[in-house]
TINU-556984 format. One record per residue: residue in one letter; x, y, z of N, C-alpha, C in turn. Coordinates in steps of 0.05 Angstrom, whole numbers, padded with zeros to 5 digits, always signed. Example, Ala and Ser with C-alpha at 12.3 -4.5 7.8 and 13.67 -1.06 7.14 Angstrom:
a+00264-00114+00156+00246-00090+00156+00264-00066+00156/s+00257-00045+00142+00273-00021+00143+00258+00001+00157/
This chain:
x-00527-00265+00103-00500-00256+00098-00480-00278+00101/x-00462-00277+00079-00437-00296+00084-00415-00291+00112/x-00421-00309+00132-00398-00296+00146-00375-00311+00151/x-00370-00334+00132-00342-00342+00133-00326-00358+00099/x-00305-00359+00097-00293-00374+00067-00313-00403+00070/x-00315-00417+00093-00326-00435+00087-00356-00448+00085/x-00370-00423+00086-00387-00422+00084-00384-00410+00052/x-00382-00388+00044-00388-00382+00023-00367-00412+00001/x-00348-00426+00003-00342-00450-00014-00361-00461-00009/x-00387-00476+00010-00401-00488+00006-00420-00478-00007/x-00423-00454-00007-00444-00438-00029-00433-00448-00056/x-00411-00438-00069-00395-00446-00095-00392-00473-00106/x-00398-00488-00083-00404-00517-00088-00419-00523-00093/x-00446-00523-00083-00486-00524-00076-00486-00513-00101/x-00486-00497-00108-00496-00476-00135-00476-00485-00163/x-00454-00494-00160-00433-00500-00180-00422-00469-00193/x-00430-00453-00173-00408-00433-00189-00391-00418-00174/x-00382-00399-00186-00359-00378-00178-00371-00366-00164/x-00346-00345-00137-00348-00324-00123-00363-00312-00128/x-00354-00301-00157-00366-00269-00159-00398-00275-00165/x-00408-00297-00170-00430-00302-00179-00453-00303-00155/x-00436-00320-00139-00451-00315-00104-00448-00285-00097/x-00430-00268-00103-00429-00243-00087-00459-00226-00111/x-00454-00234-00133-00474-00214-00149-00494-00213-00136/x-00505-00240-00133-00533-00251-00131-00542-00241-00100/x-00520-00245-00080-00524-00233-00056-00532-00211-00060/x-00522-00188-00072-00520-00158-00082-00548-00159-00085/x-00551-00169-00105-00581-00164-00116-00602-00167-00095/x-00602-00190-00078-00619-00198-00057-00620-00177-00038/x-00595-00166-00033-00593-00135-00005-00612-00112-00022/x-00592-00103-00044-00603-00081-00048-00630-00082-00063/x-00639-00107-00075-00665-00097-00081-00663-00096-00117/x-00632-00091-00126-00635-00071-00154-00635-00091-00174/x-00635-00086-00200-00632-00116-00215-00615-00117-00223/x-00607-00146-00227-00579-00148-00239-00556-00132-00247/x-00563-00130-00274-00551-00110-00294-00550-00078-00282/x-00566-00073-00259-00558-00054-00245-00538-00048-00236/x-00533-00072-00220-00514-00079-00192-00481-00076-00213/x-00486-00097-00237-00458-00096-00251-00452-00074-00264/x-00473-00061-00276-00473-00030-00292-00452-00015-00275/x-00452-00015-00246-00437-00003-00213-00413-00004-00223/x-00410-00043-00212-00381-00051-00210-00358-00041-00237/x-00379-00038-00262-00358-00031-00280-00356-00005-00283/x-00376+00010-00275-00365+00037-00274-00339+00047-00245/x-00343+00029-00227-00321+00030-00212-00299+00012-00221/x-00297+00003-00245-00271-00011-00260-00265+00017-00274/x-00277+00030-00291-00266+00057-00297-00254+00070-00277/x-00273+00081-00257-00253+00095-00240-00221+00090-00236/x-00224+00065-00230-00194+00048-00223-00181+00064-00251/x-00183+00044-00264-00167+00051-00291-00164+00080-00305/x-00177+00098-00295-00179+00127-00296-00154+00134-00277/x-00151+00129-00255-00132+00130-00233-00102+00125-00245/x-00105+00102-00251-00082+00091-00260-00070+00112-00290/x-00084+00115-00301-00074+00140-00330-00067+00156-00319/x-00078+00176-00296-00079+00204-00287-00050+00198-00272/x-00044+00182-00255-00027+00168-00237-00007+00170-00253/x+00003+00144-00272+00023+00148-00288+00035+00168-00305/x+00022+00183-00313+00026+00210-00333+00028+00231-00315/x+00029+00229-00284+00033+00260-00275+00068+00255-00262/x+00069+00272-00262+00098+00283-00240+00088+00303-00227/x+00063+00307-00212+00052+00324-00200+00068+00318-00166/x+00072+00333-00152+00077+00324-00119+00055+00326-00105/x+00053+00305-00095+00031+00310-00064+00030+00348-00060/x-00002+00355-00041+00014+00380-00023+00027+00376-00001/x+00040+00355+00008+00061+00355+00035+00085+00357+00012/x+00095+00352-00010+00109+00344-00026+00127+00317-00016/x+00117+00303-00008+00126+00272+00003+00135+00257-00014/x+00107+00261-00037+00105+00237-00058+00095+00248-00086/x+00099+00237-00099+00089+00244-00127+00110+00241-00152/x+00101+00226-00176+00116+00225-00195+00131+00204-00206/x+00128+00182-00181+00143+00149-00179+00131+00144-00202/x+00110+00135-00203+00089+00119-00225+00108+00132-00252/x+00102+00153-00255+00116+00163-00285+00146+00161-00293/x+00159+00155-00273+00183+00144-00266+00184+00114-00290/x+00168+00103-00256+00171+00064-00270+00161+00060-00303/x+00140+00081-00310+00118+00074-00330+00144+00085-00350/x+00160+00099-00354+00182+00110-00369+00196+00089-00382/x+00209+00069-00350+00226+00051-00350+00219+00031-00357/x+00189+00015-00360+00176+00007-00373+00174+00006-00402/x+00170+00028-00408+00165+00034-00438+00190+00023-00461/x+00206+00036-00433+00233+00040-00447+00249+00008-00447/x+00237-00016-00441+00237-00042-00445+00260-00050-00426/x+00266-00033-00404+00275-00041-00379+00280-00052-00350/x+00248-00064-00360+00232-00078-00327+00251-00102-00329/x+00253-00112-00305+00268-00133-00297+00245-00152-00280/x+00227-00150-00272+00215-00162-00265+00192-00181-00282/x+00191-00170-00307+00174-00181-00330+00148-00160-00329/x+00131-00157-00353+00121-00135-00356+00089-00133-00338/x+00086-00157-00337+00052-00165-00320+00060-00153-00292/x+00085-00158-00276+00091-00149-00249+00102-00124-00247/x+00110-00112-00267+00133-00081-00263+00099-00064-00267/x+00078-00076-00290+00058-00060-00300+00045-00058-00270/x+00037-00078-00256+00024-00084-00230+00037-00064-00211/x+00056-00065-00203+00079-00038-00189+00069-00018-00196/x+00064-00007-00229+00072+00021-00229+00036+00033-00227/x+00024+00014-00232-00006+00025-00227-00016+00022-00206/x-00008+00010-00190-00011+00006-00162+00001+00029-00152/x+00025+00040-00159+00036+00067-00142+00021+00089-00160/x+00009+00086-00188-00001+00105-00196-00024+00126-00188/x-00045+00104-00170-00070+00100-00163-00069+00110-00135/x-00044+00102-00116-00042+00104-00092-00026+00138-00094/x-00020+00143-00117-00004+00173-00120-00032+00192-00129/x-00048+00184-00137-00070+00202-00151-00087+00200-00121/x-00083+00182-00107-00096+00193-00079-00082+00216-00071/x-00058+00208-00062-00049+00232-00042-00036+00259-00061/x-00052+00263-00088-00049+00290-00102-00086+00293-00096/x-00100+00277-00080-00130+00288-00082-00140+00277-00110/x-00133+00264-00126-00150+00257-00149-00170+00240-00139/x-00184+00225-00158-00205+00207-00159-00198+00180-00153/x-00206+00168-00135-00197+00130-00130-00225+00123-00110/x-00218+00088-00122-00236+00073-00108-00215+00073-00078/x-00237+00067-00062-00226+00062-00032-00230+00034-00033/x-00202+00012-00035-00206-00015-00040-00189-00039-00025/x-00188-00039+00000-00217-00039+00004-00217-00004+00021/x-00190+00005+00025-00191+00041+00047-00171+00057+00024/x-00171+00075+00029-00150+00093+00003-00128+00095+00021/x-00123+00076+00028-00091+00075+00034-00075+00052+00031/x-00106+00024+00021-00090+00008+00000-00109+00008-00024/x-00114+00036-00036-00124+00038-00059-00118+00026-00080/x-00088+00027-00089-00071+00020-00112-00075-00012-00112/x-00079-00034-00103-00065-00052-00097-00085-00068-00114/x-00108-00069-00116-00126-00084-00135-00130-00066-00165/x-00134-00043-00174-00130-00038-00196-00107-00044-00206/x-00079-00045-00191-00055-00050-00203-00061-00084-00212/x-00067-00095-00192-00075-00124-00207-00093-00136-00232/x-00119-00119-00226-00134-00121-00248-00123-00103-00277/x-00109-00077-00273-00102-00058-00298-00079-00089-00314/x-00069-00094-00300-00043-00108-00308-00058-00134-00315/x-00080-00146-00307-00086-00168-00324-00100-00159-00354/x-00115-00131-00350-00129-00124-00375-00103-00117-00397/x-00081-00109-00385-00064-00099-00415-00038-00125-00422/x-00038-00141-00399-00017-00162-00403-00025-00184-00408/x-00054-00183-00404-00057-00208-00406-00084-00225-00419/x-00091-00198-00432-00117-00202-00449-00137-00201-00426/x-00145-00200-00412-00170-00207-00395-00184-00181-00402/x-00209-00196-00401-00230-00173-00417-00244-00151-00392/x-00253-00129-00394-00268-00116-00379-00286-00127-00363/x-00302-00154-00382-00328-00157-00368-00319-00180-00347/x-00291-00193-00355-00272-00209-00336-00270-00195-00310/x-00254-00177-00318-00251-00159-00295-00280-00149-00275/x-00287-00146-00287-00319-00130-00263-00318-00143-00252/x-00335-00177-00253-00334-00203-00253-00315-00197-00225/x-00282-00207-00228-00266-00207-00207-00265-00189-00181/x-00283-00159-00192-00279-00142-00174-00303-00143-00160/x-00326-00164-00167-00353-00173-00143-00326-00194-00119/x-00316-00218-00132-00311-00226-00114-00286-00223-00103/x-00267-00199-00107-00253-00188-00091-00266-00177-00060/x-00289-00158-00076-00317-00153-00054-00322-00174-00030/x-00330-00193-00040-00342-00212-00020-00319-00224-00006/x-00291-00227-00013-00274-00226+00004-00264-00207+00025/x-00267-00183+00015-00265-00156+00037-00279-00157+00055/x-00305-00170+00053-00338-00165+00066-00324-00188+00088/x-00310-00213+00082-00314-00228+00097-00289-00224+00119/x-00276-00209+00117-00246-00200+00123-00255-00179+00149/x-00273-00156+00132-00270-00141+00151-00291-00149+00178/x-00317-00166+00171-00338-00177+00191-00316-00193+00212/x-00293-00204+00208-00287-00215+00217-00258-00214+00239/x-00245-00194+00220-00222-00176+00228-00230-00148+00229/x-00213-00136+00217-00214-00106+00211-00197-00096+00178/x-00208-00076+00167-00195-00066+00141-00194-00037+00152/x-00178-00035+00182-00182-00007+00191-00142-00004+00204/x-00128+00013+00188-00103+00013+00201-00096+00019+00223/x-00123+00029+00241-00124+00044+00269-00128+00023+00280/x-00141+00005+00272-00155-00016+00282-00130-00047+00295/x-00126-00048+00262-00109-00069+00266-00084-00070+00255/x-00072-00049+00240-00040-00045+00232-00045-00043+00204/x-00031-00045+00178-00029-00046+00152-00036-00068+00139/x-00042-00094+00163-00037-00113+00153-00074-00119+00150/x-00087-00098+00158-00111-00093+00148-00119-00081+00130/x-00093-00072+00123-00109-00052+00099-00093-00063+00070/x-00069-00060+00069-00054-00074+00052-00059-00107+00058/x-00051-00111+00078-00056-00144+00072-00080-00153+00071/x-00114-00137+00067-00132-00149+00061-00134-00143+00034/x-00124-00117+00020-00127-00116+00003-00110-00119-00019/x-00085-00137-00010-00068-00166-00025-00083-00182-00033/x-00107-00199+00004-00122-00219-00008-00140-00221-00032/x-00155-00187-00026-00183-00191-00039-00160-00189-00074/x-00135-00176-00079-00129-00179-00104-00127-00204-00111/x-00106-00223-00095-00109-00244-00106-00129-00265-00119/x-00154-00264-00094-00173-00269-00104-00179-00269-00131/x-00185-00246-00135-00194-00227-00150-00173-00240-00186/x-00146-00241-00188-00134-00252-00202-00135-00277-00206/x-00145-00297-00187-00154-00336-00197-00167-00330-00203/x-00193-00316-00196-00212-00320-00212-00215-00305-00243/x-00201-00291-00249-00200-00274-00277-00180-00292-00282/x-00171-00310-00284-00143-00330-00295-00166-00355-00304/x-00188-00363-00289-00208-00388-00292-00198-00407-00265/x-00191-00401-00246-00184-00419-00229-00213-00419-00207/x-00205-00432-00188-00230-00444-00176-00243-00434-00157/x-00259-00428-00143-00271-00421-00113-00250-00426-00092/x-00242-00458-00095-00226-00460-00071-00197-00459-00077/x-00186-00445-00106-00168-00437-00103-00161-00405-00098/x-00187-00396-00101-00189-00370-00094-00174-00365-00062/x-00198-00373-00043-00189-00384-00018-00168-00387-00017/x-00153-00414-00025-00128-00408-00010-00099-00388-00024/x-00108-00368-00042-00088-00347-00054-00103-00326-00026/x-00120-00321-00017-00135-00305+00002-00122-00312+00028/x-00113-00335+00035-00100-00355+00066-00066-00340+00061/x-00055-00352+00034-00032-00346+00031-00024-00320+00030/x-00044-00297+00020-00031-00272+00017-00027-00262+00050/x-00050-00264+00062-00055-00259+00094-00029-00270+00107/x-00028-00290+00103-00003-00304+00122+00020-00289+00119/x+00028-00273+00102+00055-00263+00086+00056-00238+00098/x+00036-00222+00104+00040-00206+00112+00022-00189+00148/x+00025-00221+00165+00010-00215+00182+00032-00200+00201/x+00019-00184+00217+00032-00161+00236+00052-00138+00225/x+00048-00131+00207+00047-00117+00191+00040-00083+00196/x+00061-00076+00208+00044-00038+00227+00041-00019+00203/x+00024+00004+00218+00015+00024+00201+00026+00037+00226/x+00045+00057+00193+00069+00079+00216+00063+00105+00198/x+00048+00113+00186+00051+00129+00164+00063+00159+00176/x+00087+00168+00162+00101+00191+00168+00086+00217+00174/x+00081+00231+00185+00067+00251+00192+00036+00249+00182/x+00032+00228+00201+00004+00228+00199-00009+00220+00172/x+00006+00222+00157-00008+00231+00115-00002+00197+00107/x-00019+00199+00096-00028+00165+00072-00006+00168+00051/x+00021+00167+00049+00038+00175+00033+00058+00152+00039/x+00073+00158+00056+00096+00144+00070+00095+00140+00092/x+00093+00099+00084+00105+00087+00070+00087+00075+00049/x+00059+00086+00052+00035+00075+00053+00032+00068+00015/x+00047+00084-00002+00045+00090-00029+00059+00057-00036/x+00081+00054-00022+00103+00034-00035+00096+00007-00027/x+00083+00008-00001+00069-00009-00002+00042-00035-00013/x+00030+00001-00026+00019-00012-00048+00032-00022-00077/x+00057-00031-00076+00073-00032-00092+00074-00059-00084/x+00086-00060-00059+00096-00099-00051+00067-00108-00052/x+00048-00093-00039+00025-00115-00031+00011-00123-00059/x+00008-00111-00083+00005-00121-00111+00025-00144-00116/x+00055-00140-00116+00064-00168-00119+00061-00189-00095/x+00057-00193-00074+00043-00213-00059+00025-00217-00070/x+00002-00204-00085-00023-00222-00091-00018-00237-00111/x+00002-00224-00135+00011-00247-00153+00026-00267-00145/x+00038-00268-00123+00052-00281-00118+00040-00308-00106/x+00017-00306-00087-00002-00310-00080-00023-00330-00105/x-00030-00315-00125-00044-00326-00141-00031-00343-00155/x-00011-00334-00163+00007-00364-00174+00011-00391-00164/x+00018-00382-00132+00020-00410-00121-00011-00429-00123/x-00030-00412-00123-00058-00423-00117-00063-00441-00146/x-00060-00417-00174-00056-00433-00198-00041-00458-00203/x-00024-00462-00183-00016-00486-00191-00021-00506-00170/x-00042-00510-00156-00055-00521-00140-00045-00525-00115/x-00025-00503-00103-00015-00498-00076-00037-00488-00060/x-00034-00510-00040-00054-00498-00015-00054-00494+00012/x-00061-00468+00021-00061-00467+00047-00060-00479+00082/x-00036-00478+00087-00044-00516+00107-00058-00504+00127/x-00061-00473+00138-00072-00456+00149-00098-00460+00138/x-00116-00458+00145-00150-00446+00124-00158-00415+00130/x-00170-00406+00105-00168-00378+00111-00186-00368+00137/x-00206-00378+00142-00223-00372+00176-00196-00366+00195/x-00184-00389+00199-00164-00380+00216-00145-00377+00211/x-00138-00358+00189-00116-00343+00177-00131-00315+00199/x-00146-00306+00190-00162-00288+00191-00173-00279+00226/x-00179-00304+00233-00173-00302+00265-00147-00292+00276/x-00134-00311+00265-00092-00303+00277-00095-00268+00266/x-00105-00261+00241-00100-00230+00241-00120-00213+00255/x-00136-00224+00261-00154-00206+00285-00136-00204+00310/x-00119-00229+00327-00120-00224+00344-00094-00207+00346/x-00070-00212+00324-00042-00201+00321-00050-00169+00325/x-00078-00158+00304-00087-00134+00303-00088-00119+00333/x-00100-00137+00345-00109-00140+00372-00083-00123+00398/x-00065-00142+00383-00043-00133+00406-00007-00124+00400/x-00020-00106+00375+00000-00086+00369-00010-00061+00382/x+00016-00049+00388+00019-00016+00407+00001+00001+00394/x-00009+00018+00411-00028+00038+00402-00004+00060+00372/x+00021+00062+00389+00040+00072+00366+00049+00057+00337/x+00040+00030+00340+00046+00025+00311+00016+00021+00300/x-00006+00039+00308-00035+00036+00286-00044+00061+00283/x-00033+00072+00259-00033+00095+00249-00037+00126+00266/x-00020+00116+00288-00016+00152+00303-00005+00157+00298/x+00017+00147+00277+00047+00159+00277+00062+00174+00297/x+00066+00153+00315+00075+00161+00341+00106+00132+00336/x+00103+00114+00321+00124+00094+00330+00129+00083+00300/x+00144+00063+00295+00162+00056+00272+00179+00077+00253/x+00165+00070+00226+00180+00094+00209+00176+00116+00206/x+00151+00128+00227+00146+00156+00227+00165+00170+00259/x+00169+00155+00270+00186+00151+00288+00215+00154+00293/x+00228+00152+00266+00256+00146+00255+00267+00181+00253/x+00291+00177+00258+00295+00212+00249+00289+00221+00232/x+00297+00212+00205+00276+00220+00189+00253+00226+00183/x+00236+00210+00191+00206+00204+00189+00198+00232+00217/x+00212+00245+00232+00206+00260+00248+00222+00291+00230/x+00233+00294+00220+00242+00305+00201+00236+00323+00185/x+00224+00291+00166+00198+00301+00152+00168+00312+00151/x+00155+00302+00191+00140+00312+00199+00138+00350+00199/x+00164+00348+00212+00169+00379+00217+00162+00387+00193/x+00188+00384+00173+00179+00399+00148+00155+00410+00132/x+00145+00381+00135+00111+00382+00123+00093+00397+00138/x+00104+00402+00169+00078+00419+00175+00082+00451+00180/x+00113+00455+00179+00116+00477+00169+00108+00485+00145/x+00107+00469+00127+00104+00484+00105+00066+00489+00100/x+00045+00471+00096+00027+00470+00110+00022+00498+00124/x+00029+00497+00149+00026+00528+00160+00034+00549+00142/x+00054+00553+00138+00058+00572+00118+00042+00578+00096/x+00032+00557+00085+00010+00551+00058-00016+00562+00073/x-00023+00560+00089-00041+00560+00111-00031+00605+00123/x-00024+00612+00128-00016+00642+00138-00026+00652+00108/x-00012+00645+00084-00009+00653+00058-00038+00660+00056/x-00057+00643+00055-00080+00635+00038-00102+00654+00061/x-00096+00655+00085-00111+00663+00103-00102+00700+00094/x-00082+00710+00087-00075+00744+00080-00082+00748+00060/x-00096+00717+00043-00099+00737+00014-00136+00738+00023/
């Protein structure tokens, strides 16, 4: 097993190839299956994604807390309607990223990527390179092995658990594994992979998970909104051969130990930050009134 960036770059080096190519081949070696098995997977979990993202954008459905629901079809409107201000590769990235993270908390279908509470955050990256930017499907699968083997090495080493270690495990690993994930579907290198993976981490270390009444909604949806533009943001600097003065091992250490020694109230009890706020206590009430009531209803009929 790979258990650090610098170990698996010296793999990418030794071998002369890409991430995803070390993560395949590992795959194959664990599970036993052949090849064309293992990828047959990854691209049927590229559908999923992109199934998410359609269902996502085209509903105005509400969550059942009614928290959330309907942003995506919002932005994808304003989009259409040739209004993005951000340019179309990053507004597209936003709105499928909240699309994906909204088709969670209506109960639809999503990859857990690397947890479904930063679901959105790598399909929004990969959907938005397939429609903005020509990158092909079999590109994409490709990116979504070694998004993989960056999560693998993240969570062995940290945590991708918001109980665990704040948001900045869940969203900010699953910034890195996007970024990743985007040098390498752009043609960039192993070790620029790496350090878009150092840089996204650093941006968003200590980072709490406050989610409002308990529910993967708020703030947890919008977040997968920023943490998609960090990875581009992230991958850009790497594309142009910006590098990490940090290395990602001990990027990754610093977020173990930050994980380490945030309050039991800012890792997802929703006991402290913005679930905390009058509002955010507010809206607890609300939601679980209503809930009960949904709950008395269903139990008389």
């Amino acid at each position: 097993m790979i258990s650090s960036f610098e170990q698996l770059l010296e793999m990418t080096s030794k071998h002369n190839c890409s991430i995803s190519e070390i993560a395949i081949e590992e795959q194959v070696s664990d599970s036993e299956q052949s090849r064309e098995s293992i990828v047959e997977q990854m691209n049927n979990t590229l559908d999923v994604m992109l199934l998410s993202i359609e269902s996502g954008r085209m509903s105005q459905q509400k969550s059942t807390s009614g928290l959330t629901g309907g942003d995506a079809y919002k932005l994808h409107k304003r989009i259409s309607e040739g209004k993005a201000i951000t340019g179309n590769i990053i507004s597209e990235a936003i709105c499928m990223a909240i699309a994906v993270a909204e088709t969670n908390a209506s109960m639809g279908r999503i990859v857990a990527a690397p947890t479904a509470g930063s679901c959105g955050i790598i399909p929004g990256a990969l959907g938005s390179l397939i429609k903005e930017c020509g990158v092909s499907k079999d590109t994409a699968t490709r990116a979504l092995f070694t998004a993989g083997q960056i999560g693998l090495i993240i969570a062995n080493n940290a945590s991708i658990s918001g109980a665990e270690g704040g948001c900045q495990a869940e969203c900010g690993t699953a910034s890195a594994m996007a970024a990743a994930a985007i040098v390498e579907a752009l043609g960039g290198t192993a070790e620029m992979c790496i350090h878009a993976v150092a840089m996204s981490l650093k941006c968003i270390l200590g980072l709490v998970c406050d989610p409002v009444a308990g529910l993967v909604e708020v703030p947890c949806i919008k977040r997968n909104a920023s943490g998609v533009t960090l990875s581009f943001t992230a991958a850009e600097m790497a594309l142009a051969g910006i590098c990490s003065m940090i290395p990602a091992d001990e990027v990754v250490q610093v977020m173990k130990r930050v994980g380490d020694t945030l309050p039991k109230s800012l890792r997802e009890t929703a006991e402290g930050g913005l679930a905390a706020s009058a509002t955010g206590k507010r809206l607890q009430h609300d939601v679980f009134k209503k809930l009960s009531c949904m709950h008395t209803c269903a139990c008389k009929k």
